[in-house]
C-alpha positions as CSV (number, residue, x, y, z in Angstrom):
1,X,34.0,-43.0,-4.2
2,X,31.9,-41.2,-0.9
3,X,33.4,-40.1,1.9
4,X,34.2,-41.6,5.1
5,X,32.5,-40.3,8.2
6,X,35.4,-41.4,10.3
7,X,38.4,-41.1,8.4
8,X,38.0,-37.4,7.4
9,X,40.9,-35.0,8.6
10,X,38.8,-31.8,7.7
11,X,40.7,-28.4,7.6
12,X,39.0,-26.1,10.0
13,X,37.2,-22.7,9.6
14,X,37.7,-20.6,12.3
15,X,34.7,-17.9,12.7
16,X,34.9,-14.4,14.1
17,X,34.1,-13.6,17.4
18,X,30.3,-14.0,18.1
19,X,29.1,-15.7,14.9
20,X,28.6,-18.8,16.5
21,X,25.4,-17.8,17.9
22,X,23.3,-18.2,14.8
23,X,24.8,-21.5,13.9
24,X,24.2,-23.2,17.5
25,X,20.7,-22.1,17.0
26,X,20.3,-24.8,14.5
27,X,21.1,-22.3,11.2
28,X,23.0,-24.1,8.6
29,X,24.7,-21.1,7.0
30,X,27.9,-19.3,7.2
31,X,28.4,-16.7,5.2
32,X,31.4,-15.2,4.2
33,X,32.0,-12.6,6.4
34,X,31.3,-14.2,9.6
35,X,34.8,-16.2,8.9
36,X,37.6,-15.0,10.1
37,X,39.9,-15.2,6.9
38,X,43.1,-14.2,8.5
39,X,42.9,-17.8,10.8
40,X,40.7,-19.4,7.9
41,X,42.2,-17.7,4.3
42,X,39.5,-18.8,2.1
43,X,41.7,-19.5,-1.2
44,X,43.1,-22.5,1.2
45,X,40.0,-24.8,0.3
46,X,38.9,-26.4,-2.5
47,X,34.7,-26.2,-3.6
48,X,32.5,-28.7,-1.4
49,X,35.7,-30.0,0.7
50,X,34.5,-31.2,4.3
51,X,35.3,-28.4,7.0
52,X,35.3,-28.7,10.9
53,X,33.6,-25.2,12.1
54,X,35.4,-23.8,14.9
55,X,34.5,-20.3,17.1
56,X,36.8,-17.8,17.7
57,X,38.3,-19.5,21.0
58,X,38.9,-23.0,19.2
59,X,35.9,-24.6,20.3
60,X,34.1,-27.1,17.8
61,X,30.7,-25.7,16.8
62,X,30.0,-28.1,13.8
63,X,30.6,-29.6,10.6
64,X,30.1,-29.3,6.9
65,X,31.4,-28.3,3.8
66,X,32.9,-25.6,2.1
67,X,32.8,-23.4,-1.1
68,X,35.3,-19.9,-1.3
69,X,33.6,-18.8,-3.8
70,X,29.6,-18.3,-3.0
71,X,28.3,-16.1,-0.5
72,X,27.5,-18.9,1.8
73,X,30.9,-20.3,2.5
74,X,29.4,-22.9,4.3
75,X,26.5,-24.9,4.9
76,X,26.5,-27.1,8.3
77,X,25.1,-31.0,7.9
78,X,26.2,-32.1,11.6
79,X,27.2,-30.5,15.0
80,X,28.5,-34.1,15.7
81,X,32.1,-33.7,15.9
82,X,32.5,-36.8,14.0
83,X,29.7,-37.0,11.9
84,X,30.5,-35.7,8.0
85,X,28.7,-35.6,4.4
86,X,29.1,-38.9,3.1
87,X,27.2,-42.5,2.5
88,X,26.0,-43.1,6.4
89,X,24.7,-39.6,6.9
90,X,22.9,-39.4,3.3
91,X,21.4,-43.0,4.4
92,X,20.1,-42.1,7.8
93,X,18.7,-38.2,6.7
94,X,17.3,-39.8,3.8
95,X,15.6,-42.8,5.6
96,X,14.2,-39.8,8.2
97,X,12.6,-38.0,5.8
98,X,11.0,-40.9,4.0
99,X,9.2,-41.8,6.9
100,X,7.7,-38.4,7.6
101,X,6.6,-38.6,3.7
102,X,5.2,-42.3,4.4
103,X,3.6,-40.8,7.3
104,X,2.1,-38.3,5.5
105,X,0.7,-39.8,2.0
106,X,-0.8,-42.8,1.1
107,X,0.8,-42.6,-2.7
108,X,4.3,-42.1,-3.5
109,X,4.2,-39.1,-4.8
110,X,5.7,-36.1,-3.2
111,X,8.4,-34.4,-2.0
112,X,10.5,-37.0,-0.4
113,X,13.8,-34.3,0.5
114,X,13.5,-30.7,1.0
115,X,17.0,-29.6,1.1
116,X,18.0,-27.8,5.0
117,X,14.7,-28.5,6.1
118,X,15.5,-32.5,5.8
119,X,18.9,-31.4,7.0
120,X,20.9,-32.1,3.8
121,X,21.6,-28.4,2.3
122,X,21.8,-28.0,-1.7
123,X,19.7,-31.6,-1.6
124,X,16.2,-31.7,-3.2
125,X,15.0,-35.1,-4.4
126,X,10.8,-35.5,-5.7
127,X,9.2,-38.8,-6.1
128,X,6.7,-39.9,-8.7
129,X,5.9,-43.8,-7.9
130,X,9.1,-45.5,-8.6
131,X,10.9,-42.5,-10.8
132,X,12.7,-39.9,-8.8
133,X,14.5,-36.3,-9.5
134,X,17.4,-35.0,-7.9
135,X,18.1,-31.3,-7.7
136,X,21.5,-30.4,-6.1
137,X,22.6,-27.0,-6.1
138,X,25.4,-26.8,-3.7
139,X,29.2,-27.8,-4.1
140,X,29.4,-30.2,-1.5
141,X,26.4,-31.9,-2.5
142,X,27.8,-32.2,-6.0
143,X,30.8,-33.8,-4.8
144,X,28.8,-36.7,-3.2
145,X,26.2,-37.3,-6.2
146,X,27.1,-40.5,-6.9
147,X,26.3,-41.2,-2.9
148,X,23.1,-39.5,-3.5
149,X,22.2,-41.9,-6.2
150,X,23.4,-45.4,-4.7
151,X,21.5,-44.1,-1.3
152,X,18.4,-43.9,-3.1
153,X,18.3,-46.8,-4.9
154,X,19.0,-48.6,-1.6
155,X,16.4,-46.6,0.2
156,X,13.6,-47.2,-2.9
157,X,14.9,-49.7,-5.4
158,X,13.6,-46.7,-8.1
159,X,13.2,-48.2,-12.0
160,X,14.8,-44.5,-12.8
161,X,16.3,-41.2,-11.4
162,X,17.1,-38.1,-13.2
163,X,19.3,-35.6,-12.6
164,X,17.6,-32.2,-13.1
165,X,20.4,-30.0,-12.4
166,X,19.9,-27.1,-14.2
167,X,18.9,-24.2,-11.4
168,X,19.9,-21.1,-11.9
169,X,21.4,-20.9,-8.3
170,X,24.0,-23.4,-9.7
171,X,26.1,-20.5,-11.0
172,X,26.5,-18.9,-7.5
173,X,28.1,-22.4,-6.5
174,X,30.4,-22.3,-9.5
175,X,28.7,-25.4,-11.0
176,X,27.6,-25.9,-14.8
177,X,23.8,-26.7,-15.7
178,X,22.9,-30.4,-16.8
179,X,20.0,-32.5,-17.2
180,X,20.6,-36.5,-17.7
181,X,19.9,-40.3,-16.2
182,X,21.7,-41.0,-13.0
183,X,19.8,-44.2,-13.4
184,X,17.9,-46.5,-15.5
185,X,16.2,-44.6,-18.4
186,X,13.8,-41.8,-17.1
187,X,10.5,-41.1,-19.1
188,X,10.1,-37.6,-20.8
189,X,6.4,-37.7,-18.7
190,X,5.8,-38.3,-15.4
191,X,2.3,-39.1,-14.1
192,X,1.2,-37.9,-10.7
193,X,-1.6,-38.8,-8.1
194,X,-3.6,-35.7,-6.1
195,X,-6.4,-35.2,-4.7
196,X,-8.3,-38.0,-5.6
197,X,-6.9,-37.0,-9.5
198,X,-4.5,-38.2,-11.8
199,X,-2.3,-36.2,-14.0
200,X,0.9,-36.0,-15.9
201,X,3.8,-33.4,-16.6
202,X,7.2,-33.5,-18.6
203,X,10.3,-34.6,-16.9
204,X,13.1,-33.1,-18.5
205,X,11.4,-30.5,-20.7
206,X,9.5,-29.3,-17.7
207,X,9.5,-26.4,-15.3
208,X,12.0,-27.1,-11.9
209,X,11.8,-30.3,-11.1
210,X,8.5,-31.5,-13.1
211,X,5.5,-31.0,-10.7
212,X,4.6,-28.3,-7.8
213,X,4.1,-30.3,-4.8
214,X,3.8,-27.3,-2.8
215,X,0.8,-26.7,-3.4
216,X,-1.3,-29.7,-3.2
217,X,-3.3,-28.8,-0.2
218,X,-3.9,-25.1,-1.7
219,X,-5.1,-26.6,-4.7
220,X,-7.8,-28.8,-3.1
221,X,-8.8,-25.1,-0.8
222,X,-8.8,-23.4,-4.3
223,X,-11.2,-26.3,-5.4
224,X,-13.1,-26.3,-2.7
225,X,-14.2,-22.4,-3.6
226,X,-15.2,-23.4,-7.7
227,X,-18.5,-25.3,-7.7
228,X,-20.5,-22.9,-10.4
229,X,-17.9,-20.8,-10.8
230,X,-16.0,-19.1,-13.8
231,X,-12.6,-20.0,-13.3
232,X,-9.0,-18.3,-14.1
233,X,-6.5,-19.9,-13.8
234,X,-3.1,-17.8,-14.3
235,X,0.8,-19.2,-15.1
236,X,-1.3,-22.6,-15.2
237,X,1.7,-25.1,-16.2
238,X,-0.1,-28.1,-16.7
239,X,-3.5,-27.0,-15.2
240,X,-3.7,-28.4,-11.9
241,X,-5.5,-25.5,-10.3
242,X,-7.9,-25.5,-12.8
243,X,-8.3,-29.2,-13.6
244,X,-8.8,-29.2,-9.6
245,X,-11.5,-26.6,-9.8
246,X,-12.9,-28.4,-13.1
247,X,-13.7,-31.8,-11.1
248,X,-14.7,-29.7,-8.2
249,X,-17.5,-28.4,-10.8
250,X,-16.4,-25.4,-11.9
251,X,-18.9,-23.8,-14.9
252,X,-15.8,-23.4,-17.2
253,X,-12.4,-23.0,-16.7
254,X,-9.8,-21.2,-18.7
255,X,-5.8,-22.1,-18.3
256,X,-3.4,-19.1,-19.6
257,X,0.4,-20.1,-19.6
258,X,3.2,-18.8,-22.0
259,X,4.2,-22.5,-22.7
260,X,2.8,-24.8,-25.2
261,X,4.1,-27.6,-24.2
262,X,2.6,-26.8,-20.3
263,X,-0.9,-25.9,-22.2
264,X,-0.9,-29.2,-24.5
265,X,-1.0,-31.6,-20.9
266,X,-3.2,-29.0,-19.3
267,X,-5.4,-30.0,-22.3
268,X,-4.6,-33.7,-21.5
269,X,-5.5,-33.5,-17.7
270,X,-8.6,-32.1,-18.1
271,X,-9.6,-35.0,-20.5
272,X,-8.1,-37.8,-18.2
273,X,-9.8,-36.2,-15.3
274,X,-13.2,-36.0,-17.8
275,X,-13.9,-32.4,-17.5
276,X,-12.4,-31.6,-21.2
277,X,-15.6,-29.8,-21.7
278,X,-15.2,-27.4,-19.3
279,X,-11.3,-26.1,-19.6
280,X,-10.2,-23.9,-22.3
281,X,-6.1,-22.8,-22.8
282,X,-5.1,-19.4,-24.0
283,X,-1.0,-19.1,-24.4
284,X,0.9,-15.8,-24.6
285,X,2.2,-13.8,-22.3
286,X,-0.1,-13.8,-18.9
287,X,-0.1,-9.6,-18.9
288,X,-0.9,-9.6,-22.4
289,X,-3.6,-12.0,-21.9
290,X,-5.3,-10.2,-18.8
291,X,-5.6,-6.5,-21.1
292,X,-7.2,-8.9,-23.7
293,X,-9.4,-10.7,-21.4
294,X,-10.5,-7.1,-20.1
295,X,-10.7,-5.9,-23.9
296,X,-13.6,-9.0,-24.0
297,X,-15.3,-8.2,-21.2
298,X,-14.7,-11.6,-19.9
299,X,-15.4,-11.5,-16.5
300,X,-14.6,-14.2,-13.2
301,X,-15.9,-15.5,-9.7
302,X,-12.6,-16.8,-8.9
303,X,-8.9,-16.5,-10.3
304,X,-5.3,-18.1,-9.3
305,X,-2.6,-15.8,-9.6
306,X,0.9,-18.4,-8.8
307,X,3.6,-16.8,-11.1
308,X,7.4,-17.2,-11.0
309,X,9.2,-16.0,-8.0
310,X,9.4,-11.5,-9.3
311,X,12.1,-11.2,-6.5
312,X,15.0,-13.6,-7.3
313,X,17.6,-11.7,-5.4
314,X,17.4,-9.5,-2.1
315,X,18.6,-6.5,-3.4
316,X,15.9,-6.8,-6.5
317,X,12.8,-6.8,-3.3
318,X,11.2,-3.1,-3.9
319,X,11.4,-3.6,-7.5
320,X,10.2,-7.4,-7.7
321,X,6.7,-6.2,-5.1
322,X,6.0,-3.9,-7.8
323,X,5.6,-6.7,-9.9
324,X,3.6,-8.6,-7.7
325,X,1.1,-5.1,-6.7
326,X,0.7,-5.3,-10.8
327,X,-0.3,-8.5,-11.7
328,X,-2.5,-8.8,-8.7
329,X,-4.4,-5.4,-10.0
330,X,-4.6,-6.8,-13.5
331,X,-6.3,-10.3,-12.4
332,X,-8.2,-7.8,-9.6
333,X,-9.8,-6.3,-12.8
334,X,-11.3,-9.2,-14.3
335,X,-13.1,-10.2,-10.7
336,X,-17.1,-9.4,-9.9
337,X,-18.3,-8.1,-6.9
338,X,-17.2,-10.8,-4.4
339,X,-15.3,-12.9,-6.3
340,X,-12.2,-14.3,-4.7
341,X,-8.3,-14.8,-5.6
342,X,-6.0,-17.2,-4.6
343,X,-2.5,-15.1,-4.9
344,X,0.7,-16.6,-4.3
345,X,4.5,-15.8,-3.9
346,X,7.4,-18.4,-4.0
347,X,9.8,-15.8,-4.1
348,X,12.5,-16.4,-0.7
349,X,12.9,-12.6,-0.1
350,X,9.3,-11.5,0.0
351,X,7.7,-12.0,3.5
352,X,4.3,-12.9,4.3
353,X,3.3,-9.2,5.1
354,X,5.0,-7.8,2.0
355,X,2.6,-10.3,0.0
356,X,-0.5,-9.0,2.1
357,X,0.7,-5.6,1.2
358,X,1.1,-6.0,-2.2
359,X,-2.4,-7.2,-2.6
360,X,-4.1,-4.3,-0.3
361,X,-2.3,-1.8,-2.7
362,X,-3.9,-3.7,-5.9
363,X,-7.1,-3.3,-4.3
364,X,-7.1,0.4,-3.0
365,X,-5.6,0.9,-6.9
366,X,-8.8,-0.4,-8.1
367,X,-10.7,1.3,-4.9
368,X,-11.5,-1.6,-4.1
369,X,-12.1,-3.6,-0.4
370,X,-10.3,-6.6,0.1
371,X,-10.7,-9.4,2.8
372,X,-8.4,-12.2,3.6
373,X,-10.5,-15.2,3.9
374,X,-7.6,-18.0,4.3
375,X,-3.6,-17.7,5.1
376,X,-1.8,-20.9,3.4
377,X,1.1,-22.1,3.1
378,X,3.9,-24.4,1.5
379,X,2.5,-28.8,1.8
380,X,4.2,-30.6,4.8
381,X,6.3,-32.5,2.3
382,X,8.0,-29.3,2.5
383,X,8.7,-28.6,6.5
384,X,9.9,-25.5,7.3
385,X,13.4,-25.5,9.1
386,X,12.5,-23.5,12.5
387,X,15.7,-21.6,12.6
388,X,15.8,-21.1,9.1
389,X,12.8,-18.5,7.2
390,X,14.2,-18.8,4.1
391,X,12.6,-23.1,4.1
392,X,9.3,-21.0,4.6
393,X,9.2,-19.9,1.1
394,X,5.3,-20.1,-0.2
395,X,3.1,-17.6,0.7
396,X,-0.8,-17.6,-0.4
397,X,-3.8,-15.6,0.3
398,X,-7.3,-16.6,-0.6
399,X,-9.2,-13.2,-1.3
400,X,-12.4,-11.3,-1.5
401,X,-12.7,-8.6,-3.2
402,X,-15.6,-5.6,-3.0
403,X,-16.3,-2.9,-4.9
């Protein structure tokens, strides 16, 4: 059963005095402390109700739903005073993104919703021809899942959709990890169109959500630097940096990833693609493998570094750009004279600038100069929210470095 836009009689949530400002600005956040709990106790609601969002004089400010126990107490989906979570709103912000995504892509593959930057918060939904793979990761969304689900299937008639609900950020919502069907019978490997390629990953065994759409235009720029080059290709996943730098004709490539499972299609998209030839794997841990790399001798003209988000928490910032100054001076070491790196960040709390500064320390560590050659950035099947920084999450830099 969804919700009905115009039957809901939503408690309200009254803010303190001022804390409007943010949310009129097009935010979709309130956090806990701009609530004023005395008007508003928080124990009164229950995880993902509905809630009317009201300033400190009364006056409506917007709509959304509600969970008392995470940090952001609320996340805003309307500033409609009528308009609520439910079937009609999941139709029309899902129909609105598909047709950026149409607009964007010839194929359907790609990011189809991108949570608050398509407007629907805790909602993340990926598309691989007619399979799909919904992310939620919020309380209200949760509640509506089975909306999520039917919406699709009207929007896309899919042959399958799975649930990959295991992010870590669940816990701060209070909800439990799972991973199954929410329709028809998903495949345990999902093949994906880019760049003129064609590759595959795993679905359920896989990392997030199955495939990095994120960086699809920063792959083809990575490419575009590899013709005769050696390439390293670091926390590799399936390979599709270095299959992309492969076809580009790269002189040999060499994937380094601590799965096996992420290694064995690596192996498998380089031979679809026909450059089996030219792409090696190494598992193990990536440090490890950069000291033994430098043990070798090996050396390269031109290295991705795209690792895990280091900083998964603000308060963990100092301590996670330490990690990122280290493992870009350990691929820094295995660079000639001009060769260039393509270093990333996912990480929410780590800003463009703390990225570029990162990467000047690795290089004055090595005295070493280093030149920014390109600034990129997340694919446009991932918009960035203008009021919101945190949607404008992927940072990358492509590199020279001289000795």
């Amino acid at each position: 059963m969804t919700q009905n836009e115009d039957r809901i009689a939503a408690k309200v949530v009254t803010l303190k005095k001022g804390e409007e400002r943010r949310i009129k600005t097009g935010h979709l956040w309130v956090f806990s402390n701009e609530i004023d709990t005395r008007k508003s106790p928080l124990r009164d609601f229950a995880p993902g109700e509905p809630v009317r969002v009201e300033d400190s004089r009364g006056q409506f400010t917007a709509n959304g739903f509600i969970n008392p126990a995470s940090l952001i107490s609320v996340r805003v989906v309307s500033r409609r005073p009528t308009e609520f979570l439910g079937r009609k709103l999941l139709f029309d912000r899902l129909k609105t993104a598909l047709e950026l995504r149409e607009r964007l892509f010839s194929a359907p593959y790609y990011r189809l919703c991108f949570a608050e930057a398509d407007f629907l918060p805790g909602l993340v939904v990926d598309r691989y021809g007619d399979v799909l793979v919904v992310q939620i990761t919020t309380a209200g969304m949760e509640r509506e899942r089975l909306a999520v689900v039917e919406t699709l299937c009207e929007l896309l008639d899919p042959g399958a959709i799975l649930f990959k609900n295991d992010a870590s950020g669940r816990s701060y919502e209070g909800l439990p990890e799972y991973v199954e069907p929410a329709f028809g019978t998903p495949p345990d490997v999902v093949e994906v169109e880019e760049n003129g390629l064609r590759f595959t990953a795993p679905l359920a065994a896989g990392q997030k959500t199955g495939w990095f759409f994120d960086q699809r235009l920063n792959r083809a720029r990575f490419a575009a630097r590899a013709k005769g080059a050696r390439v390293l290709d670091l926390f590799s996943y399936v390979g599709s940096f270095g299959v992309n730098a492969a076809r580009a004709g790269a002189e040999e490539v060499l994937c380094v990833d601590a799965s096996s499972l992420a290694l064995e299609h690596a192996r498998a998209n380089a031979a679809g693609n026909g450059v089996e030839k030219r792409l090696s794997t190494a598992e193990g841990d990536v440090f490890e493998a950069l000291d033994a790399l430098k043990a070798e001798g090996r050396r390269f003209d031109l290295i991705c570094l795209d690792p895990p988000a280091f900083i998964k928490h603000r308060k963990d910032a100092a301590k996670g750009e330490q990690a990122y100054v280290k493992a870009n001076r350990e691929a820094m070491k295995l660079l000639d004279d001009g060769g260039m790196l393509l270093t990333c960040s996912c990480s929410q709390h780590m800003d463009a600038e703390s990225l570029k500064r990162a990467v000047l320390r690795a290089a004055n560590m090595r005295r070493a100069s280093v030149q920014i050659v390109e600034q990129l950035h997340q694919g446009p099947d991932h918009p960035v929210h203008p009021a919101m920084p945190e949607t404008n999450y992927l940072k990358a830099f492509l590199c020279r470095l001289l000795r």
